[in-house]
NUBAPA-411950 format. One line per 2 residues: for each residue x, y, z of N, C-alpha, C. Coordinates in pm, 1 decimal, decimal comma, padded with zeros to 6 digits, always signed. Layout:
BEGIN
X/Y/Z/X/Y/Z/X/Y/Z ~ ...;
// end
This chain:
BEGIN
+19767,8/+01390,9/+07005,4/+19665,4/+01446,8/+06916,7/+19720,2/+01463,1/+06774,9 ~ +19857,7/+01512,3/+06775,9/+19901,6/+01523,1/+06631,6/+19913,5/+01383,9/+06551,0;
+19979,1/+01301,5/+06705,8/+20042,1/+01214,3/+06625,1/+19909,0/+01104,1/+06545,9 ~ +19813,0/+01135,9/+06577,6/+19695,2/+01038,4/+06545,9/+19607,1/+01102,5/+06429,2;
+19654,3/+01256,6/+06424,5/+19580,1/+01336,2/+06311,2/+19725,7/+01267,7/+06188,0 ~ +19825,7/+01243,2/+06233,7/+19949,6/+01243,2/+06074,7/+19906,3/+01069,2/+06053,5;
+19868,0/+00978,5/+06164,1/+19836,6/+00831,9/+06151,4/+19673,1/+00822,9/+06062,6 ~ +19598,7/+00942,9/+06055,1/+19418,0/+00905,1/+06013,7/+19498,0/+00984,7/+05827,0;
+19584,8/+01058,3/+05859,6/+19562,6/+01140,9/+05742,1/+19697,0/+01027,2/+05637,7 ~ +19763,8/+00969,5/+05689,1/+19884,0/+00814,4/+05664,5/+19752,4/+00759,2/+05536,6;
+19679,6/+00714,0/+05714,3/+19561,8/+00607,0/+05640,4/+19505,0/+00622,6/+05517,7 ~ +19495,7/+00745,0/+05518,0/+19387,2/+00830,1/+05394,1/+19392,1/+00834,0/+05269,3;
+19591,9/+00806,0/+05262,3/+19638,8/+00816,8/+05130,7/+19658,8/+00704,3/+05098,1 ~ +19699,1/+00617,3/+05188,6/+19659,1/+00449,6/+05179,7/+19591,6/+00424,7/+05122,8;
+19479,4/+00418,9/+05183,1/+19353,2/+00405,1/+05109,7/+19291,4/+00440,0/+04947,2 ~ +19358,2/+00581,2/+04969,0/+19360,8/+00642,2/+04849,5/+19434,7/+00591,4/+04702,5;
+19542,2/+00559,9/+04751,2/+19652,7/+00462,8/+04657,3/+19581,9/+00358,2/+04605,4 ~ +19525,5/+00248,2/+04739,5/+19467,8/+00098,6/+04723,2/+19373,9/+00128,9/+04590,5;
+19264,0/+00237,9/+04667,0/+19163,7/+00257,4/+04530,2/+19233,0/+00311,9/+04379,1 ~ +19306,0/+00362,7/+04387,6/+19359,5/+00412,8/+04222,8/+19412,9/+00308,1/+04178,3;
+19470,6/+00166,7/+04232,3/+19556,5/+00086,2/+04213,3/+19443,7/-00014,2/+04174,6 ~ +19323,3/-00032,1/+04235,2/+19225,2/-00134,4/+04227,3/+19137,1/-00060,9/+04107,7;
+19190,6/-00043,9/+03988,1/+19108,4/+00033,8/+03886,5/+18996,5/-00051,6/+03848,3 ~ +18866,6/-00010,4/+03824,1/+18757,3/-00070,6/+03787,4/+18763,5/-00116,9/+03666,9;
+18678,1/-00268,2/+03593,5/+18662,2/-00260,2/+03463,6/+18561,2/-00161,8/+03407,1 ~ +18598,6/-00144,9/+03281,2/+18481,6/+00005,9/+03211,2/+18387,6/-00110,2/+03136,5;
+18295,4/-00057,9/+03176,8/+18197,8/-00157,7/+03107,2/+18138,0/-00090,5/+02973,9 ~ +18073,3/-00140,8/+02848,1/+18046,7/-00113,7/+02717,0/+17930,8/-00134,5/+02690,1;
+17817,0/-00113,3/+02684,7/+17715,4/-00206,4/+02649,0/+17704,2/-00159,8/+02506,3 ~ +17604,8/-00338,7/+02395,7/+17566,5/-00293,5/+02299,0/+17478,2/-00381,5/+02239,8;
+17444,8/-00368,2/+02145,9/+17312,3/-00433,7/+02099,0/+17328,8/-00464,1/+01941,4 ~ +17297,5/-00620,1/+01964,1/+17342,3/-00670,0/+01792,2/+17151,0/-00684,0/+01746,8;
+17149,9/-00648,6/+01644,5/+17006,0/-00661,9/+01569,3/+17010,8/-00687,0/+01442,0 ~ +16953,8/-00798,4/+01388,7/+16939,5/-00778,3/+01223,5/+17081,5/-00764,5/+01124,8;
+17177,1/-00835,9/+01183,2/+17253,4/-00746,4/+01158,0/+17371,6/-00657,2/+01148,1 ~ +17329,7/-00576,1/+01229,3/+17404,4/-00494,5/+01263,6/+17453,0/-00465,7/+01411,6;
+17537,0/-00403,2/+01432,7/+17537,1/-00359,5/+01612,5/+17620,4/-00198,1/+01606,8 ~ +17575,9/-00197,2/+01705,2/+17575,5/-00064,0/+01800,1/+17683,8/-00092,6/+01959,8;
+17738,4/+00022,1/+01965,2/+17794,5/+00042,9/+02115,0/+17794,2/+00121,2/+02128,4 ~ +17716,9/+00154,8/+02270,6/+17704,2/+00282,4/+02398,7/+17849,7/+00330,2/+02431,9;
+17888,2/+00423,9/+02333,0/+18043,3/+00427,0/+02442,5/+17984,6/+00582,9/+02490,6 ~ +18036,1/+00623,8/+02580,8/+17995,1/+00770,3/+02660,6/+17862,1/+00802,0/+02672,9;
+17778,4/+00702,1/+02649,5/+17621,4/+00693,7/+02675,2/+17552,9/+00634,8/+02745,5 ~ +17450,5/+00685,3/+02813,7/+17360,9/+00617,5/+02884,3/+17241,2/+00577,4/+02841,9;
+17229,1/+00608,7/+02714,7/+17053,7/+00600,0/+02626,1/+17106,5/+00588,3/+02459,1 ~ +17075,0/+00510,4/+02369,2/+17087,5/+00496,9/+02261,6/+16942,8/+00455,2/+02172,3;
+16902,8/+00485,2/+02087,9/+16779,9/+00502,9/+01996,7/+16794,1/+00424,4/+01890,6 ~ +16783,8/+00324,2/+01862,0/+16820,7/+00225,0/+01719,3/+16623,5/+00279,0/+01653,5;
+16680,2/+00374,7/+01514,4/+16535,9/+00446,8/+01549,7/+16468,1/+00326,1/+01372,9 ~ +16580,2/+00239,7/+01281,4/+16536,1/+00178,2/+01229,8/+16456,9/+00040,1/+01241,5;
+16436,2/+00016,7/+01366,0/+16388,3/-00085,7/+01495,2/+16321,5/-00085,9/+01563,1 ~ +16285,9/+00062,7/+01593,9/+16182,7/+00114,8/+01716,5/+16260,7/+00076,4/+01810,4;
+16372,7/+00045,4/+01864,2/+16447,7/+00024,6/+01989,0/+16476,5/+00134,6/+02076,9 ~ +16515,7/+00146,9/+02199,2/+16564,1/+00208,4/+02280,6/+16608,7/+00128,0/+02397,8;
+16754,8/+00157,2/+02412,3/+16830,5/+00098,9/+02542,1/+16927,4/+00172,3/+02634,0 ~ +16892,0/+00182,0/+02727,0/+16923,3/+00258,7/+02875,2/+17022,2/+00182,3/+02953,7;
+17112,0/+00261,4/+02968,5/+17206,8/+00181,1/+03082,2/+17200,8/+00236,6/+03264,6 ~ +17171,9/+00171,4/+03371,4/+17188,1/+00206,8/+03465,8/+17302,2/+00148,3/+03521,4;
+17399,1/+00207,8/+03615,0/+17513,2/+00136,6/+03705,0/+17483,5/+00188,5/+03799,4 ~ +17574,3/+00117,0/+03863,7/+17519,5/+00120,7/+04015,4/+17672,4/+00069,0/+04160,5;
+17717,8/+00152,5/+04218,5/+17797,1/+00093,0/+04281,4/+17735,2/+00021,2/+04414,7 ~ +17763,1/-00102,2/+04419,7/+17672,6/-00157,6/+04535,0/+17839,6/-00178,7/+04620,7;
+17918,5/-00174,0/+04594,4/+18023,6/-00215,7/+04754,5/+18154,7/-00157,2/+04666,0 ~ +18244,6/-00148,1/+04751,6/+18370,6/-00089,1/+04693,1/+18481,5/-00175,6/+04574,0;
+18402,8/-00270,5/+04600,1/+18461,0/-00384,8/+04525,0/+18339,0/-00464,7/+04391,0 ~ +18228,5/-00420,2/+04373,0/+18107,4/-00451,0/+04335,5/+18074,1/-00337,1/+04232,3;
+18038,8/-00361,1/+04105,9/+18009,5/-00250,0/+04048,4/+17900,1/-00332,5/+03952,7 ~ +17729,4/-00290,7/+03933,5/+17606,6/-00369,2/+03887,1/+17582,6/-00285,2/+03770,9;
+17551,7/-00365,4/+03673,6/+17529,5/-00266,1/+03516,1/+17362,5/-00281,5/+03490,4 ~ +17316,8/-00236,0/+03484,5/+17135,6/-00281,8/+03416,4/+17113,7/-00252,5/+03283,2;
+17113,4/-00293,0/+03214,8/+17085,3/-00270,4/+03069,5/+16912,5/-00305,1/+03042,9 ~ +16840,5/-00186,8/+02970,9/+16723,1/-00196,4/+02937,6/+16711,4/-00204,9/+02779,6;
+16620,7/-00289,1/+02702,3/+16592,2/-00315,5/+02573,7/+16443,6/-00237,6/+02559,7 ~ +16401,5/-00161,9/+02511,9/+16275,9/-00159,1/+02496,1/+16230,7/-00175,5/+02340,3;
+16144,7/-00267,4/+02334,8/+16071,7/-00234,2/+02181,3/+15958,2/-00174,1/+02140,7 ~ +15964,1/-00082,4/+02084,4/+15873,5/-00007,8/+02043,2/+15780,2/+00003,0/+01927,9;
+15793,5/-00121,9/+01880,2/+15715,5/-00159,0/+01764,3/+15638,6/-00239,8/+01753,9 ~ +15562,3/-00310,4/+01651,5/+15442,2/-00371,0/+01663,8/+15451,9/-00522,3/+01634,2;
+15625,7/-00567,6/+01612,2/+15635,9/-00685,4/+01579,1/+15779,4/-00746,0/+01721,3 ~ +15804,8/-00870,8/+01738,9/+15858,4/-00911,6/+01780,1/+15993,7/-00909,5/+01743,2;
+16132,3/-00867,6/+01792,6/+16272,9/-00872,7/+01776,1/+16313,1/-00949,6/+01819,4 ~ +16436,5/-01007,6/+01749,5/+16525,7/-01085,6/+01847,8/+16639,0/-00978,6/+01805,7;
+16670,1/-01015,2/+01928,9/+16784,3/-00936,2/+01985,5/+16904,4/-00997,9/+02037,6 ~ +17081,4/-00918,0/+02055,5/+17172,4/-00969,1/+02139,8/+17264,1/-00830,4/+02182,5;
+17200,7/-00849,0/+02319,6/+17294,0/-00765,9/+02408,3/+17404,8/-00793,1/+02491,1 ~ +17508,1/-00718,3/+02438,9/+17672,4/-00690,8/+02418,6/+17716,0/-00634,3/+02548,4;
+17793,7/-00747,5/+02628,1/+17855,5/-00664,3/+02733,5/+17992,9/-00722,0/+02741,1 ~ +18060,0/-00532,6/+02711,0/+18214,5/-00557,9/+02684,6/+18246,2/-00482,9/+02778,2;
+18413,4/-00550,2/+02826,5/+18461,1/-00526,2/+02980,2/+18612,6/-00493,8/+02903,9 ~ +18660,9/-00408,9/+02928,1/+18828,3/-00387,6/+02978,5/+18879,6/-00267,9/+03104,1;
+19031,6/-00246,2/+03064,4/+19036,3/-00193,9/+03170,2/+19138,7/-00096,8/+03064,2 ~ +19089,3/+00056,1/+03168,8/+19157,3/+00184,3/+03084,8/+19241,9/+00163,3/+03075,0;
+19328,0/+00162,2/+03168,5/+19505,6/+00174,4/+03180,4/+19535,7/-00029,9/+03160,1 ~ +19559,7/-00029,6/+02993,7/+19607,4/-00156,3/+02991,2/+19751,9/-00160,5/+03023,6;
+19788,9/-00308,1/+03047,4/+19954,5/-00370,8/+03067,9/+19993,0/-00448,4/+02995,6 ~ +20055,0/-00528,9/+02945,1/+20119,9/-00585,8/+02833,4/+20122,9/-00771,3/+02941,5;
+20166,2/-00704,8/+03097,2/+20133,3/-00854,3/+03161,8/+19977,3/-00885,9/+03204,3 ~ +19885,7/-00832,1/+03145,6/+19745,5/-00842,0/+03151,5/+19716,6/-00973,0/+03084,7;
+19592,6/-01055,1/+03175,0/+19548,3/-01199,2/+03110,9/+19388,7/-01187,9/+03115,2 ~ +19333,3/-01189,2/+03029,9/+19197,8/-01250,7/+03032,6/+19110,6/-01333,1/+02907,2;
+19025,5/-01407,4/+03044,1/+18990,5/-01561,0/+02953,4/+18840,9/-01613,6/+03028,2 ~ +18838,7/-01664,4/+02949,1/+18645,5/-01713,6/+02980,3/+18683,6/-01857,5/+02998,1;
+18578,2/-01841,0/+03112,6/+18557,8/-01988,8/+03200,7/+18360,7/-02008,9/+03159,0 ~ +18345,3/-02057,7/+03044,0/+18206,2/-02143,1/+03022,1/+18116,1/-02179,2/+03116,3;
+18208,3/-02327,4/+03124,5/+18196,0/-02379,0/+03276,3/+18113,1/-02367,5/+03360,5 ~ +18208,7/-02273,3/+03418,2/+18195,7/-02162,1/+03512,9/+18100,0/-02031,7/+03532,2;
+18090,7/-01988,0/+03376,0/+18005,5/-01940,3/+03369,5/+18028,7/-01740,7/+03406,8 ~ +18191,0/-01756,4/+03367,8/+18276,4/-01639,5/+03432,6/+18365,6/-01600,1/+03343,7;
+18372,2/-01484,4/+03335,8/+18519,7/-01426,8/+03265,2/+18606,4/-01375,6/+03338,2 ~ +18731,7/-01372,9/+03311,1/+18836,8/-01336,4/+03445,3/+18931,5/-01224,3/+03393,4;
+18979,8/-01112,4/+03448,7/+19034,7/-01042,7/+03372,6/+19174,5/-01009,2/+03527,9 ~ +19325,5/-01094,6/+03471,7/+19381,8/-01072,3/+03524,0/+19464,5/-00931,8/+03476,6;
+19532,9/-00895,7/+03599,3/+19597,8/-00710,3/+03570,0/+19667,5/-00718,5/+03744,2 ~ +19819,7/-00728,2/+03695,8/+19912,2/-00732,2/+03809,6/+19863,3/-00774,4/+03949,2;
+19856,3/-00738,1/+04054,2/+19810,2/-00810,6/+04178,8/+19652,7/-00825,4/+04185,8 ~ +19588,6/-00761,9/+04080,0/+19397,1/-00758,0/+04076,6/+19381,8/-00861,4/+03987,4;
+19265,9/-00895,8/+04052,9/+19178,7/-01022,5/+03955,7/+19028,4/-00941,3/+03937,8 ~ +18951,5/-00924,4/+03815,8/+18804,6/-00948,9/+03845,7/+18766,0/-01015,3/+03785,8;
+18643,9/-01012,7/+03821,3/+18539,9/-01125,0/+03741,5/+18420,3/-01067,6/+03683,5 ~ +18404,8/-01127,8/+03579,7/+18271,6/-01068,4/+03508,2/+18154,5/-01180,5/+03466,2;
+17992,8/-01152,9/+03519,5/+17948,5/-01218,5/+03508,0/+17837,6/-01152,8/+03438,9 ~ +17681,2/-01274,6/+03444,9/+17581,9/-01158,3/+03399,3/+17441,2/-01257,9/+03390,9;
+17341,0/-01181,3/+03412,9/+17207,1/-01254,2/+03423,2/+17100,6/-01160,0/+03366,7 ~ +17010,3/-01283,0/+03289,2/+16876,9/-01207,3/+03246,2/+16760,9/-01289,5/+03250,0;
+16637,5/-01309,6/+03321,3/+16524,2/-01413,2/+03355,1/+16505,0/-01439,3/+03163,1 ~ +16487,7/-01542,5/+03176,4/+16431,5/-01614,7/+03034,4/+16571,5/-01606,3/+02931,6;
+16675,3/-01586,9/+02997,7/+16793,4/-01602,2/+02911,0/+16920,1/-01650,7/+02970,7 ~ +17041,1/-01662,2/+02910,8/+17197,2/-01694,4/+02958,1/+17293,3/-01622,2/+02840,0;
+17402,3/-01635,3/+02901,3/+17513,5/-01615,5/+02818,6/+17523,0/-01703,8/+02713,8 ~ +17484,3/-01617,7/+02608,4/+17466,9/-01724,6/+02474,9/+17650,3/-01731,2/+02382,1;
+17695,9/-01640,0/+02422,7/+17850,4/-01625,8/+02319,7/+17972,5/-01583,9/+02452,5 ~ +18107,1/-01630,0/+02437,7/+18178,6/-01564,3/+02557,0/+18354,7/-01502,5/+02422,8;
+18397,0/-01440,0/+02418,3/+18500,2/-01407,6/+02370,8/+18623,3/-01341,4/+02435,4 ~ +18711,8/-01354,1/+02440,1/+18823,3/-01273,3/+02461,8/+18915,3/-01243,9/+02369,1;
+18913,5/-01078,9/+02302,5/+19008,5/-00992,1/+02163,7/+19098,9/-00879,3/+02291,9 ~ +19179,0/-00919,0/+02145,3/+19280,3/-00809,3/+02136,1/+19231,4/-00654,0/+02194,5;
+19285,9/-00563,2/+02252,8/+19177,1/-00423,7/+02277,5/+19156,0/-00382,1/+02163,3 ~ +19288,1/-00362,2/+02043,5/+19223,0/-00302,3/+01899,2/+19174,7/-00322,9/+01852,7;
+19135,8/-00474,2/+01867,4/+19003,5/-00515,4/+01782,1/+18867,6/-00519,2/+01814,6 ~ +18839,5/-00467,1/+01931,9/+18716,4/-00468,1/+02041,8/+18629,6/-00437,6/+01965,7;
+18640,5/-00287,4/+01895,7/+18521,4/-00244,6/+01851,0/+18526,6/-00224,8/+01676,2 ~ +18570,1/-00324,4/+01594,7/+18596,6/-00353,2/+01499,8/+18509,0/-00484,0/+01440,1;
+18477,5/-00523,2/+01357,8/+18417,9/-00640,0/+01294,1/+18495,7/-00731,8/+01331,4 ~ +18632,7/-00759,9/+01352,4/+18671,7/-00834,7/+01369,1/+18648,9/-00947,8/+01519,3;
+18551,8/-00877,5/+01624,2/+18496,0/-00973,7/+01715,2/+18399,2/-01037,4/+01650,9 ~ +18352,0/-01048,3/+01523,8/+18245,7/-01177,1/+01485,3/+18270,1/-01248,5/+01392,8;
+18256,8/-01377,3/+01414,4/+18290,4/-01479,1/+01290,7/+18178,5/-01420,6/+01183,3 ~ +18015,4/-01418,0/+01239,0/+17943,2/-01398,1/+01138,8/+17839,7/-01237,7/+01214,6;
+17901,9/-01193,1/+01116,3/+17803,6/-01001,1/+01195,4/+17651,8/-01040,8/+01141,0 ~ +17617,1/-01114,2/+01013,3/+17487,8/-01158,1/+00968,6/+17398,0/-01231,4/+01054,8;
+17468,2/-01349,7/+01120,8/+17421,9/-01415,0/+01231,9/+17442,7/-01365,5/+01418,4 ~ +17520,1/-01296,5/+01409,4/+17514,9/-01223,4/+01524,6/+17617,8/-01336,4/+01627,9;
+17684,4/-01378,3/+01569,1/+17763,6/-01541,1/+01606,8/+17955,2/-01461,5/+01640,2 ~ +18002,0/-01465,8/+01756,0/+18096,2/-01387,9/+01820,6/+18230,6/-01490,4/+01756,7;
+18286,4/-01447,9/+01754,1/+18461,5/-01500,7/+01718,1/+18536,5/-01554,3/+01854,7 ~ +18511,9/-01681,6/+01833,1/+18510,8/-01767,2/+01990,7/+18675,1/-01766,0/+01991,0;
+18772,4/-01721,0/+02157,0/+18883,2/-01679,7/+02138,7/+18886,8/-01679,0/+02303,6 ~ +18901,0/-01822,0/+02350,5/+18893,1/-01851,5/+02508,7/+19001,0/-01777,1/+02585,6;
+19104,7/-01665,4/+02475,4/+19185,4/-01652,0/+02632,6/+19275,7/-01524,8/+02528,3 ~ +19273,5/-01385,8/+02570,9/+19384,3/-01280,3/+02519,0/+19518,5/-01255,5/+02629,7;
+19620,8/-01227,2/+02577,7/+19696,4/-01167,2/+02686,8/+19740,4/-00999,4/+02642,3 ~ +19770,1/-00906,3/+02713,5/+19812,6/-00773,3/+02707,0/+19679,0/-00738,7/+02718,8;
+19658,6/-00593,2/+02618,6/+19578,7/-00490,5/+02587,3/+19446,0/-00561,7/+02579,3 ~ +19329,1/-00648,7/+02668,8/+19226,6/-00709,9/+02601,0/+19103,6/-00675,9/+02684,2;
+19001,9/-00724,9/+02561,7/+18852,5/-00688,6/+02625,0/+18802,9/-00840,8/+02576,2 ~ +18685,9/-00860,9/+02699,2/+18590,5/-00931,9/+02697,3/+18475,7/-00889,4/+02650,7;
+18416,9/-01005,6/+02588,6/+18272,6/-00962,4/+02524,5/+18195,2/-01080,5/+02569,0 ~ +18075,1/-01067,4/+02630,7/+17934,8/-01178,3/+02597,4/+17832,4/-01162,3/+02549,5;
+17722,3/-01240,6/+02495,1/+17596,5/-01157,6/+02465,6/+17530,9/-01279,9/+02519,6 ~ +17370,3/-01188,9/+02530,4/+17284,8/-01236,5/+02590,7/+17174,8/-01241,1/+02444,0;
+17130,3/-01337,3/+02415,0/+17006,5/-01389,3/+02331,1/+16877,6/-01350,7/+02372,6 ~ +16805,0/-01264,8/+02265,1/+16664,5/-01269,7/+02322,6/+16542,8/-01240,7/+02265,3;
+16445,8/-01287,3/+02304,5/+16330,7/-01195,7/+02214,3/+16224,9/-01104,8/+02292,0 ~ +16233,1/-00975,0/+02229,3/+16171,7/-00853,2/+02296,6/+16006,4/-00845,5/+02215,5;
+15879,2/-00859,6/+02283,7/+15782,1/-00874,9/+02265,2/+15710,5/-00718,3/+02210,8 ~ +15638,7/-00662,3/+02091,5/+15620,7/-00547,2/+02109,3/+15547,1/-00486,6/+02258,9;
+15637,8/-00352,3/+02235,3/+15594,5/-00255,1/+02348,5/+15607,9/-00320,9/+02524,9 ~ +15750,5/-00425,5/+02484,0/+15836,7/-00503,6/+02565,4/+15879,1/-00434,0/+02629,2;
+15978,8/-00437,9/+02776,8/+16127,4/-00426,3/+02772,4/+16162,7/-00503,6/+02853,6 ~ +16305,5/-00571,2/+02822,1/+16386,6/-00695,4/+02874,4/+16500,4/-00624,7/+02969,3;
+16515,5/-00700,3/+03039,1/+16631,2/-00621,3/+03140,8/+16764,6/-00705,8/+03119,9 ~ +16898,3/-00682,5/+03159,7/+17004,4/-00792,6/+03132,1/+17039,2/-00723,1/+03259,9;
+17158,0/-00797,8/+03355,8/+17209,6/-00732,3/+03429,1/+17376,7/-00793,9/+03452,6 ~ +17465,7/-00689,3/+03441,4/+17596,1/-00778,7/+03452,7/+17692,3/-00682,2/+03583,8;
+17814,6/-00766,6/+03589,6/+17878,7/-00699,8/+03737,7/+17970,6/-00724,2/+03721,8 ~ +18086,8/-00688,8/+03784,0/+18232,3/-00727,4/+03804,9/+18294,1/-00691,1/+03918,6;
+18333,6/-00734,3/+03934,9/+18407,3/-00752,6/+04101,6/+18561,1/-00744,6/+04127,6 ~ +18633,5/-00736,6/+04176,3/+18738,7/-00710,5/+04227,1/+18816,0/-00737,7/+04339,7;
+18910,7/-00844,5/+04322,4/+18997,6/-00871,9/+04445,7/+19107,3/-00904,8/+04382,3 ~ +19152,8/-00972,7/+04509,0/+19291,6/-01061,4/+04531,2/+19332,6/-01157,5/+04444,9;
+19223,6/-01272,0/+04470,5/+19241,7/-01396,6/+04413,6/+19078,4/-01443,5/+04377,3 ~ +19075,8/-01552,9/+04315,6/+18970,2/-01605,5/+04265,2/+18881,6/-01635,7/+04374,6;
+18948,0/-01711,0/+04490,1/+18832,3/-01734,0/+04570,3/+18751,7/-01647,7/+04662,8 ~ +18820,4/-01528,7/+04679,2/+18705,5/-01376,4/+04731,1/+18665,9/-01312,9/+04613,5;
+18667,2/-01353,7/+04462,7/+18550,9/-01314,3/+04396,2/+18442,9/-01426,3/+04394,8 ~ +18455,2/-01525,0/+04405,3/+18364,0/-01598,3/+04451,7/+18294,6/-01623,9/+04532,8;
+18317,8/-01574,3/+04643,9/+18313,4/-01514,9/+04824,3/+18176,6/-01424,0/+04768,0 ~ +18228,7/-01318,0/+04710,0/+18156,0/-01138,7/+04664,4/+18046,3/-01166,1/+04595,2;
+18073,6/-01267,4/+04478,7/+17957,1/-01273,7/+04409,4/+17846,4/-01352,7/+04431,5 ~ +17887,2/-01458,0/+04581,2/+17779,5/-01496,2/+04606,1/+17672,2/-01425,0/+04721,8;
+17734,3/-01345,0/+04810,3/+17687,6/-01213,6/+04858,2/+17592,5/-01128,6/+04783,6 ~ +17663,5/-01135,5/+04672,1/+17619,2/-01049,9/+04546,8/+17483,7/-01083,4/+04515,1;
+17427,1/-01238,2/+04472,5/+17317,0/-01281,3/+04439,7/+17226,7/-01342,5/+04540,9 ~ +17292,5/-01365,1/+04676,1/+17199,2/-01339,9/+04835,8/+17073,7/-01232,3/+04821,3;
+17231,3/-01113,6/+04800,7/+17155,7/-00982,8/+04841,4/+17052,0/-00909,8/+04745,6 ~ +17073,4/-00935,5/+04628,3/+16995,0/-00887,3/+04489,2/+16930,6/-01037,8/+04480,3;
+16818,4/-01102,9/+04478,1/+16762,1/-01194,4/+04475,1/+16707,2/-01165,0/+04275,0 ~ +16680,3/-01074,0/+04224,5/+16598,4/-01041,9/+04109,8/+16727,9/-01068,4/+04004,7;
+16880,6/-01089,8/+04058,4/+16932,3/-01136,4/+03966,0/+17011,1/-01268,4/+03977,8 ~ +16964,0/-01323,5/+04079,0/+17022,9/-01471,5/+04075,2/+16947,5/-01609,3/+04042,8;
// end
């Protein structure tokens, strides 16, 4: 009896370790307009009130390894926007042997970090990944991720190593008294081919984003 209570309570911290060790990417959302841009950092609702905009973030843990972002655009005005919504990925506790790099292609960003791989992807009906980047972390939230901030046109940079964040945006136009949905995810394993395994599970099971 003991010896199976010191073997469940072994397990526990196991487990416990695996998860602190398998750190999630922090996801960013943001929204380029006209312009200018914005990032949600410690927010779930942001008001672009020279725009009539409003954008909502929902997450969502769907599996222990699966983490789903929903980003909402709403327009609130009487004319048509185009819009580009910003989804930036790193990871808190950076490493200096950290790799990440965008696969086009593929249609994937990969963010290596010692024995973890994830992957970052993302879908929106009537749109795609229009820009893919990989910066420096200090430069994440700096001007320096856009060739042109006027055109809303990202500073193309297929591959960072150490301290880095990924960025993509999604292209779009929000119809008045619209709202557009984007949805992005990242995943977490071993190796490349059980995030590929996950994410096709992933778009089985959520049919509204594959």
């Amino acid at each position: 009896m003991m010896m199976n209570l010191i073997t469940e309570l072994q397990n526990e911290k196991h487990a416990s370790q695996l998860e602190l060790a398998t750190e999630p990417l922090q996801f960013v959302p943001g929204l380029w307009v006209n312009g200018k841009y914005v990032w949600l950092q410690n927010t779930k609702e942001k008001v672009i009130y020279d725009e009539a905009l409003v954008v909502k973030v929902k997450d969502e843990q769907i599996h222990s390894k699966i983490c789903l972002s929903s980003v909402y655009v709403s327009n609130h005005s009487h004319k048509t926007i185009q819009v580009q919504i910003l989804a930036m990925h790193h990871l808190v506790n950076v490493g200096q042997d950290n790799l990440t790099f965008v696969s086009p292609i593929e249609n994937h960003i990969i963010h290596h970090a010692k024995t973890h791989v994830y992957l970052v992807n993302g879908h929106c009906t009537n749109a795609s990944i229009n820009e893919y980047t990989a910066v420096p972390l200090w430069n994440a939230y700096t001007d320096r991720i856009w060739n042109s901030i006027q055109k809303g046109n990202l500073k193309y940079q297929p591959m960072a190593k150490g301290p880095a964040a990924s960025i993509f945006t999604m292209s779009m136009s929000i119809e008045p008294h619209q709202t557009r949905k984007m949805d992005t995810w990242t995943i977490s394993g071993s190796n490349k081919n059980e995030l590929i395994l996950l994410e096709n599970a992933l778009l089985k099971k959520h049919t509204s984003i594959s």
